[in-house]
N, C-alpha and C positions, 0 to 999 in steps of 0.2 A: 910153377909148381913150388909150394912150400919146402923148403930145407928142412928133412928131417930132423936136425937141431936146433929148427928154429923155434923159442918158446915164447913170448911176448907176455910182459906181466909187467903192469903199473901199478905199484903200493904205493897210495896218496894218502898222506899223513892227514887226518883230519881235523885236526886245528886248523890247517890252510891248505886250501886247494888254490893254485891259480895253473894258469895256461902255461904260465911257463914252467912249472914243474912238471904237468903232464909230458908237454911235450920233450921237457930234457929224457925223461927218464921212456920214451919211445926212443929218441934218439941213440940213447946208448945203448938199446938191444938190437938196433938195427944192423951194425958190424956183423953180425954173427949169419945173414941174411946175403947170399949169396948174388942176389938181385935187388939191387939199390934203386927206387924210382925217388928221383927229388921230390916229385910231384903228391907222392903219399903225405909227406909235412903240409904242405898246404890246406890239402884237403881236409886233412886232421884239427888243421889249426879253425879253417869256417866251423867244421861239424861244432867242435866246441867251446867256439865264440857262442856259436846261437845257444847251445845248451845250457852257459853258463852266464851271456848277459843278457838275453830275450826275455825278459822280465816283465816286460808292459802288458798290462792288460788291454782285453779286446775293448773299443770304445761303446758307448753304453747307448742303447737301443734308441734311446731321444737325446738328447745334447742340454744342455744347459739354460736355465731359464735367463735368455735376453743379456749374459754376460759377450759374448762375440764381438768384434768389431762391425764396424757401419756394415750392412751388405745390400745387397741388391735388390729397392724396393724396400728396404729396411725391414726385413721377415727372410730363415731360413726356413727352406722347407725340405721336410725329409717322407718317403714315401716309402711301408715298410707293409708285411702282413703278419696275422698272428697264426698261421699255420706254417709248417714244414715242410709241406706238399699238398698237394690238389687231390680231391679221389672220385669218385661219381656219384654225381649228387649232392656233393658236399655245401653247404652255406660256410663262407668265412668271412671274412674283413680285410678292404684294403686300407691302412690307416694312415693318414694326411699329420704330420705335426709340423704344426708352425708356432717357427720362435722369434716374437718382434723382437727388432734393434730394442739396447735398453731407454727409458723412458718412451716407447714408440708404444703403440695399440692397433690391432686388427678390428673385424667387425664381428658378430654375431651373423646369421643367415636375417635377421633385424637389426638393423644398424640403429634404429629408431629417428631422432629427429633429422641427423645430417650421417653422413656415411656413405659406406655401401657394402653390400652383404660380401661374404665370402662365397666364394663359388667355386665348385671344381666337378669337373666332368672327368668321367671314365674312359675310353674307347676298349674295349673287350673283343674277345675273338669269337667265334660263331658259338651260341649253341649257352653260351655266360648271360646271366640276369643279372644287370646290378641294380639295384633299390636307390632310396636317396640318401644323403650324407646323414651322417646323425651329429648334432654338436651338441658335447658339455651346455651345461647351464654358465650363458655368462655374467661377466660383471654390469655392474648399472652406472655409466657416468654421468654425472649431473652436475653441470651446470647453473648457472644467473637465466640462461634463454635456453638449455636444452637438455635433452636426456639421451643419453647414447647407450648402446651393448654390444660387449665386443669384451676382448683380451687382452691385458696388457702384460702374459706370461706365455709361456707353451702353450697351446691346445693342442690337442688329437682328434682328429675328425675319421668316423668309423666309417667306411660306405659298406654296405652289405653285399656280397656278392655269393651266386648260387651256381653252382660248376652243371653241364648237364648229365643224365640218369646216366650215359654213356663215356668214359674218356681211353684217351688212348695213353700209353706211355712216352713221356715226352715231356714238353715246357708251352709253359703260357704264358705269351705278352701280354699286358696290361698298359697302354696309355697315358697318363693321370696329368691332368690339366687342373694348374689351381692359379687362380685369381683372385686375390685380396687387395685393400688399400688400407694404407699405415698412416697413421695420425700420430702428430706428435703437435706441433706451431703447424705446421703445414702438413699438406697429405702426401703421398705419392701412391701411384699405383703398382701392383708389382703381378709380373705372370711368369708361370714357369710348367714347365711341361718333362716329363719326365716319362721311363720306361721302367716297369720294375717285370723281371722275370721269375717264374714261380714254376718248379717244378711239377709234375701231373703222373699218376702212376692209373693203371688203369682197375685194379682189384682193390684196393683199400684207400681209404679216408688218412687225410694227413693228421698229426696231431698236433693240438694247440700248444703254442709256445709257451713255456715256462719261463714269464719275464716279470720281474716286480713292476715295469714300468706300464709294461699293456695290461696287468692286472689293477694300478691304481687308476689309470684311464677308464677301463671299461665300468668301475663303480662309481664313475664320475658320472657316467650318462645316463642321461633321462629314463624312468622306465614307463613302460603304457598304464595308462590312467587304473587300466582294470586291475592291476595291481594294489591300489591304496584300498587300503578297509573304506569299505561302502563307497568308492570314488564312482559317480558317474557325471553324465553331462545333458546338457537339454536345452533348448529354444524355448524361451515366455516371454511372446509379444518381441522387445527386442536389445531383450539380455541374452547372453549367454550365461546358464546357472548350471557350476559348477560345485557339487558336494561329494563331504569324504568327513572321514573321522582321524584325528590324529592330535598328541601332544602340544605340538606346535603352537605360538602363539602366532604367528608372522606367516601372511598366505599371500601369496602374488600371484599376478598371473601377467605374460608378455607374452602379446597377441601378434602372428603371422599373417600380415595382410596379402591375400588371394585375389584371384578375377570374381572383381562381385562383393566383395568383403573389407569391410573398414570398421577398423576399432576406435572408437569414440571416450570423449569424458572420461571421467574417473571411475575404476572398480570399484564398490564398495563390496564389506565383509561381515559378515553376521556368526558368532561363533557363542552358543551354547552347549556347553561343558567340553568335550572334545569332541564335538560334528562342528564343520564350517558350511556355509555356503558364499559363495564367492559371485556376484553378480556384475557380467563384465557388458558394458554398452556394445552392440554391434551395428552396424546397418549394412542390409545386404542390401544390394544391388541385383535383381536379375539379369537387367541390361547391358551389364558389364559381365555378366560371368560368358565364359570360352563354351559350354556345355548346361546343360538342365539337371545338373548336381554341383551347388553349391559346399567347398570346400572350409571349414572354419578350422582355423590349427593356430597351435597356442601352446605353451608352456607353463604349468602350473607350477610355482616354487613355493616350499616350506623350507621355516627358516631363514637368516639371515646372509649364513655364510655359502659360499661356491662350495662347500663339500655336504651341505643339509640335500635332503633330499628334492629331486623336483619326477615332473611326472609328464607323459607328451599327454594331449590333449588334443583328437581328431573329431569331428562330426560332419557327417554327410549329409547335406538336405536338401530334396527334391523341391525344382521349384514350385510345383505345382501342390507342395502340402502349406498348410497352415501353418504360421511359424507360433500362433497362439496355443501356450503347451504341446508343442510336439517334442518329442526326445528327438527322432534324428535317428540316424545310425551310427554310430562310433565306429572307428577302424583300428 
């Protein structure tokens, strides 16, 4: 029980606070307190340690491009999402950032002449759709004998994922298996598997996280073709002919080899005034393809730099149509 005369009053001069004033001048009104616990000084002394040196800020959503020590496989990888909670029916993202060792390099899901793709698989809990990874637009190595793509900085790799119509309140495991190989003088392979847990409320939709980091990632990634003024795509004979209108002087395109599906030769590019068309060699193969829908996916870039815009590029075509001016279906 407090001692009716007991008043407790710290006046810290505000030119200088330190711990040891606080505490002297607790100490001197303690006298007057009829029940002495040693143990109050202590306790007093943590509470405002923390209060007065805990200073450091919370560490920053992605880590630093490639400055770390050698690590394991020579790529850190960190496994995060961009929502706060899970709700019913919700679509969110689980995002993959890999940071090679410095001078080290990852792949693109085309590694192109030597390499190997990056990979990562999800394991999800009953009732979760997750879609396929999405990767930035990467860089182009070139070589005396080859052409590679891949990363030689951070990337954030997006997977899409869709909660179902129904949740209960609670948490969800997530899995997350990624496999890459790091080039530098020699390769190494690196795997790592990982659990990220996510809360789930069962009435409402979580909200998207307010990050500068997963906001400059997500305007990094490719968007669907149907997006670019007049973008579409088409089978003649046996190009892939891709058109669109845009400023750009500089049109690429880096072609996803499927079952069935090989990119040949060189694109050439025909551009009057701002419309392009882009004519990319393919040869399909029926005999190789897994099913009787041929898959063609490919990445369209404008511009020079990894922050211009690029665009995905899907078409679907049945084996049994004509590939002589057929469009296809787009996805």
């Amino acid at each position: 029980m407090e001692h009716p005369e007991f008043r407790m009053s710290v006046d810290i001069p505000r030119k200088k606070v330190t711990i040891r004033n606080i505490l002297s001048r607790i100490h001197n009104s303690l006298p007057r307190c009829r029940v002495y616990d040693p143990g109050v000084l202590s306790m007093l002394a943590i509470l405002f340690s923390t209060m007065l040196l805990h200073t450091s800020p919370p560490p920053p959503f992605f880590q630093g491009d490639g400055d770390q020590k050698s690590t394991k496989g020579h790529a850190l990888v960190d496994v995060s999402t961009d929502v706060g909670w899970i709700g019913p029916g919700q679509e969110f993202h689980i995002i993959v950032a890999i940071t090679p060792d410095a001078g080290w390099h990852t792949y693109w899901e085309n590694p192109g002449d030597s390499g190997a793709p990056t990979e990562i698989e999800v394991g999800a809990p009953e009732g979760y759709r997750v879609g396929k990874p999405i990767f930035p637009r990467p860089e182009i190595f070139i070589t005396a004998n080859e052409t590679t793509y891949g990363y030689s900085k951070q990337v954030a790799i997006f997977i899409p994922v869709k909660a179902p119509s129904s949740t209960l309140d609670g948490r969800a495991d997530f899995q997350v298996t990624t496999a890459w190989l790091a080039c530098k003088k020699s390769c190494v392979q690196g795997e790592e598997t990982s659990t990220i847990t996510i809360s789930v409320r069962a009435w409402e939709e979580g909200p998207i996280r307010k990050s500068k980091s997963i906001q400059r990632w997500q305007e990094s990634l490719p968007r669907p073709l149907s997006e670019l003024e007049n973008g579409s795509v088409r089978i003649v004979g046996n190009f892939l002919k891709i058109t669109g209108t845009t400023k750009y002087r500089h049109v690429g395109f880096l072609g996803i080899e499927k079952s069935g599906v090989r990119f040949t030769n060189t694109n050439t590019l025909e551009i009057i005034g701002d419309s392009f068309t882009i004519s990319v060699p393919v040869n399909l193969d029926p005999s190789n393809a897994t099913d009787d829908t041929l898959e063609i996916v490919g990445l369209l870039t404008l511009g020079r730099n990894l922050v211009d815009p690029s665009y995905t590029v899907t078409l679907m075509v049945e084996q049994n149509t004509t590939r002589y001016f057929s469009k296809g279906v787009e996805k």
